[in-house]
C-alpha positions as CSV (number, residue, x, y, z in Angstrom):
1,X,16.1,-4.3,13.6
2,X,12.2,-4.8,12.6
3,X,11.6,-0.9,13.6
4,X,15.4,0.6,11.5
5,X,14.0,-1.8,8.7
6,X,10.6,-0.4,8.9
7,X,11.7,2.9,9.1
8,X,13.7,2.5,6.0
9,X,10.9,1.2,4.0
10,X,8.6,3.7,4.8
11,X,10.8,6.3,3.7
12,X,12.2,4.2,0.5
13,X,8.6,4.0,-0.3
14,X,8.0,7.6,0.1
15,X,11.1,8.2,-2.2
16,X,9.7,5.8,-4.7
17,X,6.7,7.7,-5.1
18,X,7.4,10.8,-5.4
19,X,9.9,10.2,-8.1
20,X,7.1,8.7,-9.9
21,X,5.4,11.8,-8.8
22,X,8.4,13.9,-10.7
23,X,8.2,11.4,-13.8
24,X,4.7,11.9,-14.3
25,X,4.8,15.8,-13.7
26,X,8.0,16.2,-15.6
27,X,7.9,13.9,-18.9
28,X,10.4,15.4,-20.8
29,X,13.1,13.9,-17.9
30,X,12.1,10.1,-19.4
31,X,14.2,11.1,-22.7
32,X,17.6,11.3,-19.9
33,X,19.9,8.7,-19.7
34,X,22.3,10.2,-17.5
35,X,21.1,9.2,-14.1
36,X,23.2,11.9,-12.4
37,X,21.1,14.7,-14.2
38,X,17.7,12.6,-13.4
39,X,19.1,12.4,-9.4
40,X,20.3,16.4,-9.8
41,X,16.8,17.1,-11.3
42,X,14.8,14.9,-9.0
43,X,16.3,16.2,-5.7
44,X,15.7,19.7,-6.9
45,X,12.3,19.2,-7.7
46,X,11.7,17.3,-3.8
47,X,13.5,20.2,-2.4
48,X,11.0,22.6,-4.0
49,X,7.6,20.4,-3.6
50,X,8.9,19.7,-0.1
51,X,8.3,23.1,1.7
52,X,4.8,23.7,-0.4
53,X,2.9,20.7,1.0
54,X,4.3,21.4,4.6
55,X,3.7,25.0,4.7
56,X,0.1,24.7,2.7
57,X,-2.7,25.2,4.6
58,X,-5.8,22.9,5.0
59,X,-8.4,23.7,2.1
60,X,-11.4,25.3,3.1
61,X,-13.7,23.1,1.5
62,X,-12.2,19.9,2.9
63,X,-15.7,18.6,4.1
64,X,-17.1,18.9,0.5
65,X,-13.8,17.1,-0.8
66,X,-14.1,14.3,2.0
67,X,-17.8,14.0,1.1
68,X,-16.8,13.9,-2.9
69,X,-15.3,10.5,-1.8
70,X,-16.6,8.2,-4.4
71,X,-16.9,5.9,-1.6
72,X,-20.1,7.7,-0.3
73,X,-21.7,6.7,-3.5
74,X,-21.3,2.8,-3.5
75,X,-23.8,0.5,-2.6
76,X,-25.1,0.6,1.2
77,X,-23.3,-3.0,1.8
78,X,-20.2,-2.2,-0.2
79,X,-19.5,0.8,1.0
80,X,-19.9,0.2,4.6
81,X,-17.3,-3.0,3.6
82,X,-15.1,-0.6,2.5
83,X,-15.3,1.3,5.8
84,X,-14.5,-1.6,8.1
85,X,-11.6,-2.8,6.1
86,X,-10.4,0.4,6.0
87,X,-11.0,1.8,9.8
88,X,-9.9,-1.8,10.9
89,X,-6.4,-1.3,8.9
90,X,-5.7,2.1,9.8
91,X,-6.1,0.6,14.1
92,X,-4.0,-2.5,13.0
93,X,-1.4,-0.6,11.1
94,X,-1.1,2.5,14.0
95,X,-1.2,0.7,16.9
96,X,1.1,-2.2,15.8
97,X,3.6,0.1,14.1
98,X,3.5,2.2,16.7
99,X,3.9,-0.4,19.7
100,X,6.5,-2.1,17.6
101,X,8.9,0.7,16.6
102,X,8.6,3.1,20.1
103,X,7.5,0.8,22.7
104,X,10.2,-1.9,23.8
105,X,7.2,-4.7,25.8
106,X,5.3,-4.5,22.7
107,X,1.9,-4.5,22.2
108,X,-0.2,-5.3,25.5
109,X,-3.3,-4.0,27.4
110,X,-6.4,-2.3,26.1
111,X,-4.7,-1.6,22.7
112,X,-4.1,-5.3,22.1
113,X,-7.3,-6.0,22.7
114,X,-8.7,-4.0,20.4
115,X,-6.1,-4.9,17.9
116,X,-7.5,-8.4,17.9
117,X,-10.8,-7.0,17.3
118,X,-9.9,-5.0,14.3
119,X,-8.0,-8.1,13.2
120,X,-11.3,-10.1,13.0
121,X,-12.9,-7.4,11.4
122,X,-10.1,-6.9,8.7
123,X,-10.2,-10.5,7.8
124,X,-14.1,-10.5,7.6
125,X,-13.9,-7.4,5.6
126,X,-10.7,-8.7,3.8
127,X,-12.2,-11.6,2.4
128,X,-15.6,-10.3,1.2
129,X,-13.6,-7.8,-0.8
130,X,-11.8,-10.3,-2.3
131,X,-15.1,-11.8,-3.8
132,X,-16.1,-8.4,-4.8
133,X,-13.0,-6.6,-6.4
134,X,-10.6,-9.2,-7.2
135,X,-12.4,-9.6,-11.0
136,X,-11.6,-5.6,-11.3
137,X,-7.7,-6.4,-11.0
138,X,-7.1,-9.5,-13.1
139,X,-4.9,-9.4,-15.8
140,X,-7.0,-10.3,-18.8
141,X,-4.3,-9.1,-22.1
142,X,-5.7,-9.5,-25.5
143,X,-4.4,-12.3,-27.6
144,X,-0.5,-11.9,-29.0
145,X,-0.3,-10.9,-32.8
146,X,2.3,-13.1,-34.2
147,X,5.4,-12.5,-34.3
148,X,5.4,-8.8,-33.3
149,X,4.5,-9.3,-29.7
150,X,6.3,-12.0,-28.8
151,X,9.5,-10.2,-30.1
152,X,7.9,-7.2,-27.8
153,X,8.1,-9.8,-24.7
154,X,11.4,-11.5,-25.3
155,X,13.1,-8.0,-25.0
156,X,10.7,-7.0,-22.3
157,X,9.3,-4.3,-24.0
158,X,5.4,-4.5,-23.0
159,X,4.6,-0.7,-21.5
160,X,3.5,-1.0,-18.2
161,X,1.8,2.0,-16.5
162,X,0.5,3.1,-13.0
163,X,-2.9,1.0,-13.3
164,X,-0.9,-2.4,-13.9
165,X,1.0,-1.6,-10.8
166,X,-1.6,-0.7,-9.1
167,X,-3.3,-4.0,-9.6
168,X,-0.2,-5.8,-8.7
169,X,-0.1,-3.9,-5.1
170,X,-4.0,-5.2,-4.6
171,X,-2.9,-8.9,-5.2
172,X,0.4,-8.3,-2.9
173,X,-1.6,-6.4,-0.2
174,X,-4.3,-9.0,-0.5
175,X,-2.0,-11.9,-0.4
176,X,-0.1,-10.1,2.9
177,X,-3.4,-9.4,4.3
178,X,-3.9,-13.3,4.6
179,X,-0.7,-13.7,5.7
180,X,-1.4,-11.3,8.6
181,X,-4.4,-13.3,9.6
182,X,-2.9,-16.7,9.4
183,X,0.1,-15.3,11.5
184,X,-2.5,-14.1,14.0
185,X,-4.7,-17.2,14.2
186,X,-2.2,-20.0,14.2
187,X,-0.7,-19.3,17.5
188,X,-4.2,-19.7,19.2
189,X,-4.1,-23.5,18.3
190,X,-1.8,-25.5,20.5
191,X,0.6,-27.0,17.6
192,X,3.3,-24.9,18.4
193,X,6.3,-24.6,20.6
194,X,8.1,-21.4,21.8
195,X,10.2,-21.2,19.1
196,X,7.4,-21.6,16.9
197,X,5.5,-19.2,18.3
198,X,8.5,-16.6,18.1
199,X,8.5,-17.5,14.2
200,X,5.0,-17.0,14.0
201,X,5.3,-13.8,15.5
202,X,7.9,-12.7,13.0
203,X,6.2,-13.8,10.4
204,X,3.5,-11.8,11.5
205,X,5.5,-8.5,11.7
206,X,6.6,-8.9,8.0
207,X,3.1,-9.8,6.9
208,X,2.0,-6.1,8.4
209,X,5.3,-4.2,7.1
210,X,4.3,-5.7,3.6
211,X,0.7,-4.9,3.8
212,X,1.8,-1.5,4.5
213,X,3.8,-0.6,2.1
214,X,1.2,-2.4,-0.6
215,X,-1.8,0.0,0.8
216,X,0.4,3.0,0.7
217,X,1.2,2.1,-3.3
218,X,-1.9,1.1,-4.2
219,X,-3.9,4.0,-2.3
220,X,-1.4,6.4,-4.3
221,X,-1.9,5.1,-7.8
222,X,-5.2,4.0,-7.5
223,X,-7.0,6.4,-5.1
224,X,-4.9,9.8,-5.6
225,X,-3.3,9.5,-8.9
226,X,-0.8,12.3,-9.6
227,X,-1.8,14.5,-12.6
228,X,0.7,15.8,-14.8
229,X,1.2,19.9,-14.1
230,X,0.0,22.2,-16.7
């Protein structure tokens, strides 16, 4: 069930993005209200984009973009942060995913081990960030002018746009990440029974879905922001 659900997620998410993808890239579609045109539109659009970043080749310069990385250019301490938390997600996420949906005992042997490594390492790196970037995604709105804007929140009509959901994502992939590590370090203390452990372990397995599909959102919106075609 955890691997069909995960599956499904993955590929909802996927979906998700690329319509906003299509939204961005195709304004005028935002002025339709018949959602059979926006689905007719949409799946057109997929079924076009779809072949052209399959069949397109690696770019030649690809060492100069990897090395335009803005991450290159932080502070020595930052950015090798960065790099940990990032390395040590990419391990946890591949090797737990991939142990989870394709091999039926699980996680075990070498790979476990050095799962629990690049746990501890996450978490380190997890928490440090949180002292360094959580100030960069707090909400901080102006004051309300009276009685404009609070008409503009009873009917729900504050704009949001891709940088407030991007900062959501952070607080949701932070928050999961937490959840991942206290899922991980609470069976190690002898509190728990069997069945306790088997909920831990669950939780656990949500925690990393969640964190998952938080990085992949957040690494769209915030790291590789779709630009609207010429």
């Amino acid at each position: 069930m955890f691997a069909l659900i995960t599956i499904l997620a993955l590929l909802a998410t996927g979906l998700g993005l690329a319509y906003h993808r299509f939204r961005i890239q195709h304004p005028s579609a935002e002025g339709n209200i018949l959602y059979a045109a926006i689905i007719r539109d949409f799946t057109r659009w997929l079924g076009q984009r779809t072949p052209e970043i399959l069949s397109k080749p690696a770019p030649a310069g690809w060492p100069a973009w990897f090395r335009g990385f803005r991450l290159w250019r932080l502070p020595l301490f930052e950015k090798w942060l960065l790099i940990g938390l990032y390395a040590s997600f990419l391990y946890l996420a591949a090797s737990g995913f991939f142990f989870a949906i394709f091999i039926r005992r699980g996680l075990y042997g070498y790979p476990l081990v050095l799962h629990v490594l690049a746990g501890a390492l996450f978490a380190v790196c997890l928490t440090l960030l949180a002292f360094l970037r959580a100030r960069r995604f707090t909400f901080n709105p102006g004051p309300l002018s009276l009685p404009g804007d609070l008409d503009a929140v009873r009917k729900f009509e504050i704009p949001w746009g891709a940088q407030d959901w991007a900062k959501v994502f952070f607080w949701v992939f932070l928050l999961a990440g937490f959840s991942l590590a206290a899922s991980a370090l609470l069976p190690m203390l002898p509190w728990f029974p069997y069945e306790g452990q088997v909920i831990l372990f669950g939780w656990h397995r949500w925690s990393a879905l969640v964190s998952l599909v938080a990085a992949i959102v957040f690494a769209d919106l915030e790291l590789f922001r779709p630009r609207p075609e010429a």
